[in-house]
N, C-alpha and C positions, 0 to 999 in steps of 0.2 A: 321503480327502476330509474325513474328521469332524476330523482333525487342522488341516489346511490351514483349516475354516471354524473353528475354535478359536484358532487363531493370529490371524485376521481378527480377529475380537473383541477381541482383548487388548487395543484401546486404549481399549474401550468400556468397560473393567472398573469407571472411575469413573464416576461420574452426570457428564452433562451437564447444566449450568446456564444456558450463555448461549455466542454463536457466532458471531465473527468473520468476516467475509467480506471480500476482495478483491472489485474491482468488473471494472474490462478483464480478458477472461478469465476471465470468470468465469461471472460475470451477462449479459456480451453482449459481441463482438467486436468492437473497434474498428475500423473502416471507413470508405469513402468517406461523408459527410453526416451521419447518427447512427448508421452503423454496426449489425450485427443482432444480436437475442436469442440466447442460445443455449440451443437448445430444452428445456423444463422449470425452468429458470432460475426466472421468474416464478410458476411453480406451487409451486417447494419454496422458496423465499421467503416464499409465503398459507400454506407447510405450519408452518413454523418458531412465524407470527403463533398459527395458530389453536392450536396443540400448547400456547401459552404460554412459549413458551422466547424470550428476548429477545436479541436479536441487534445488531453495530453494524457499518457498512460503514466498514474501513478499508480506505481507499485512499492513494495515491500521484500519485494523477493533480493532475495540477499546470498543465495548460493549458489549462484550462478554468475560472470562479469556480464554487465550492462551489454557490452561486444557479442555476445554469445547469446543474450537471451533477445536481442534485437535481431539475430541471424533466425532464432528458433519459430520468431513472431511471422518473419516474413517467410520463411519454408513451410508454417503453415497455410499461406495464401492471404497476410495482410499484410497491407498497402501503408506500412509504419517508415517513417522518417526518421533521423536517429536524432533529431532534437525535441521529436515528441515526445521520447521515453524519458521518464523522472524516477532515478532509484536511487535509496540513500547512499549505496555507495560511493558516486561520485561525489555525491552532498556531504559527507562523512570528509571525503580525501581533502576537501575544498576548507574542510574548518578546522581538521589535523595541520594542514600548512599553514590556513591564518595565524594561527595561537600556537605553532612551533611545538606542536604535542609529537609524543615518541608512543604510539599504541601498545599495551598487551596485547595480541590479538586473540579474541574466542571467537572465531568466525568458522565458517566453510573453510576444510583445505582449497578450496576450487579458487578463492578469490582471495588468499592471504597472499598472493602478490600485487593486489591492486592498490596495497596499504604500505607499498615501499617509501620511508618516510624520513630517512636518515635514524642513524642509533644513538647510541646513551640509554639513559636510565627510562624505566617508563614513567609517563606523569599522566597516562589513562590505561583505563580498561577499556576496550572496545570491542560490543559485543554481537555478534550477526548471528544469522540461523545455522546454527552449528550442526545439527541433526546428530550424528552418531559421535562428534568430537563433542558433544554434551557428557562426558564422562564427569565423575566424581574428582579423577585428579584434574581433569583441566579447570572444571570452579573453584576446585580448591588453589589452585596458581593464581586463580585469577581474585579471589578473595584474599591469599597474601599478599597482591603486589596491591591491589587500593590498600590492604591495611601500612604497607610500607611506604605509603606517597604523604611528605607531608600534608596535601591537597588534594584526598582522593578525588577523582573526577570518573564517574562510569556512564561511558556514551555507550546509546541501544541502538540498531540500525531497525528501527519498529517495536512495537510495545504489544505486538498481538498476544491472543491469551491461544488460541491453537489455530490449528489450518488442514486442511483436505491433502490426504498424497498418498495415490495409489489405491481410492476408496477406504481410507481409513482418516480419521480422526487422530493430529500429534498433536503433542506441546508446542508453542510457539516460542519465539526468542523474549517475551513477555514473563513468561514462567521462571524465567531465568535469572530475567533484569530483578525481578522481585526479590528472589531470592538474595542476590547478591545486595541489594538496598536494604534488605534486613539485616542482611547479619553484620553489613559496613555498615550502616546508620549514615549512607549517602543519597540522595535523588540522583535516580536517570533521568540525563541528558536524550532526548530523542530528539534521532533523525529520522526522517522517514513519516508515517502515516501513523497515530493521529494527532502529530505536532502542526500544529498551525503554521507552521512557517513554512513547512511542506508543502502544503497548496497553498499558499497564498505566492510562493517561486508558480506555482506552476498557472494559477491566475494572471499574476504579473506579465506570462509569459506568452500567454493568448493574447493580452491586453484586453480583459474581461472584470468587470466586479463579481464579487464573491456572491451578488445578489444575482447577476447575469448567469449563472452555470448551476451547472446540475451534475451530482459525483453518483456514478452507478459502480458497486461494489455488493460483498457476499458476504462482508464481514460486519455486523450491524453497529459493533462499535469503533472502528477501527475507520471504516470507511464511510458508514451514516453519520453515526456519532460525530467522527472526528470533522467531516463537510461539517455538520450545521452547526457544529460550536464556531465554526468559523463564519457562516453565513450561507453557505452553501448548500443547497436542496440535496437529500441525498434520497438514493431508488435503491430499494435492497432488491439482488434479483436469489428468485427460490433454483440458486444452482450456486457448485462447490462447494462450501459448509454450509450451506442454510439444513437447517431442518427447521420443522412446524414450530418445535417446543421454544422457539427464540421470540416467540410471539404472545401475549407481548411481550415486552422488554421493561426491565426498571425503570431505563433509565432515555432511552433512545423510541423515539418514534419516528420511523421512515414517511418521509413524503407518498410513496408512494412504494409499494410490492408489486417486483414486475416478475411474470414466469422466467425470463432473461433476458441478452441484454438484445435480442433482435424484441422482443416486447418493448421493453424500455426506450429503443430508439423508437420505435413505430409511434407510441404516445410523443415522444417531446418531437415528432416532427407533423403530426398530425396537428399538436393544440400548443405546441411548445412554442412555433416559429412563427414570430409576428413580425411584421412591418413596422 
């Protein structure tokens, strides 16, 4: 047993500094209307606040405006700020105006007005969790206009392969970028989780090294994976898509399996927080 809780620790060997979180699955289960907490969630969230350890919600969620799922955060009873939240869409809008891009959009009807960008021709695809606008003709629009760009360009707002909604298993906006990189014979552009640049904005913004933080999410390669290719400890907790069969993994091995994320904080504040 003294062995087995020795092992546990080893990821904790370094100080924690600051801590990433995934939000569906994590913090609360996407469901019917605003979907439920998942219990302790909101407590080890006040624990993170009061310990002084600074934290940023990166998420993925893409059919919902940033505006609206920071109201959802805090109607469920957390204590969120609105410069903790990190979602590609704003990150998206930020690099549509740098480089003067004009969007196709395959997103959410909910947020195709966040992507008002001036008109002309398009010179991207740009593509979000579309859930039921995922039809046959909308890829197919969206596979004529990169084939009519002379410089196709197709930006993803996330790369996931599916996600939890409503107790069921979907396709993610991954399935899709795929698709579309086949049959253009172009690479997705990601924004969002698990592009490096995504957390590393949201490191920069703690003012923490990638070696100082630790990313607790549901998704093992999206949000394990994508933390520790970057340097960052990741905790898979066994809630929103976890199931048993993801264990092991090819290609990803979690620092550490926490039942969720009131587990997860209990560990990095029990052995995580050093002097």
């Amino acid at each position: 047993m003294v062995a087995i809780a020795v092992r546990m620790c080893e990821w904790l060997r370094s100080p924690v500094r600051g801590v990433l979180l995934d939000i569906t699955g994590v913090m609360y289960e996407s469901g019917p209307d605003m979907g439920t907490v998942i219990p302790g969630s909101v407590q080890a969230v006040a624990r993170l606040r009061e310990a002084g350890i600074p934290f940023r919600l990166v998420t993925n969620e893409t059919t919902t405006p940033t505006s609206i799922l920071l109201e959802k955060l805090r109607g469920f009873g957390f204590d969120i700020k609105e410069g903790e939240l990190f979602s590609p869409i704003p990150a998206a809008l930020r690099l549509l105006k740098k480089e003067n891009l004009v969007p196709h959009l395959l997103v959410h009807p909910r947020v195709e007005g966040e992507f008002s960008v001036g008109g002309g021709p398009a010179s991207c695809v740009l593509l979000g969790d579309a859930e039921d606008n995922f039809t046959y003709a909308n890829l197919n629009a969206a596979f004529r206009a990169l084939m009519a760009m002379p410089k196709p360009r197709l930006i993803s707002l996330g790369y996931g392969r599916y996600y939890k909604h409503n107790d069921q298993l979907q396709l993610d906006v991954g399935a899709f970028a795929k698709a579309l990189e086949f049959a253009c014979n172009v690479q997705c552009e990601i924004v969002g989780k698990p592009s490096p640049v995504f957390f590393q904005q949201a490191l920069a913004d703690m003012e923490v090294t990638a070696a100082e933080a630790v990313m607790v999410g549901d998704d093992i390669a999206s949000d394990v994976g994508g933390a520790q290719g970057c340097g960052v400890r990741g905790v898979l907790v066994k809630t929103g898509k976890f199931t048993p069969s993801l264990l092991p993994h090819p290609t990803v091995t979690p620092d550490c399996v926490a039942e969720n994320l009131a587990d997860a904080v209990e560990r990095i504040l029990a052995e995580g927080v050093k002097d």
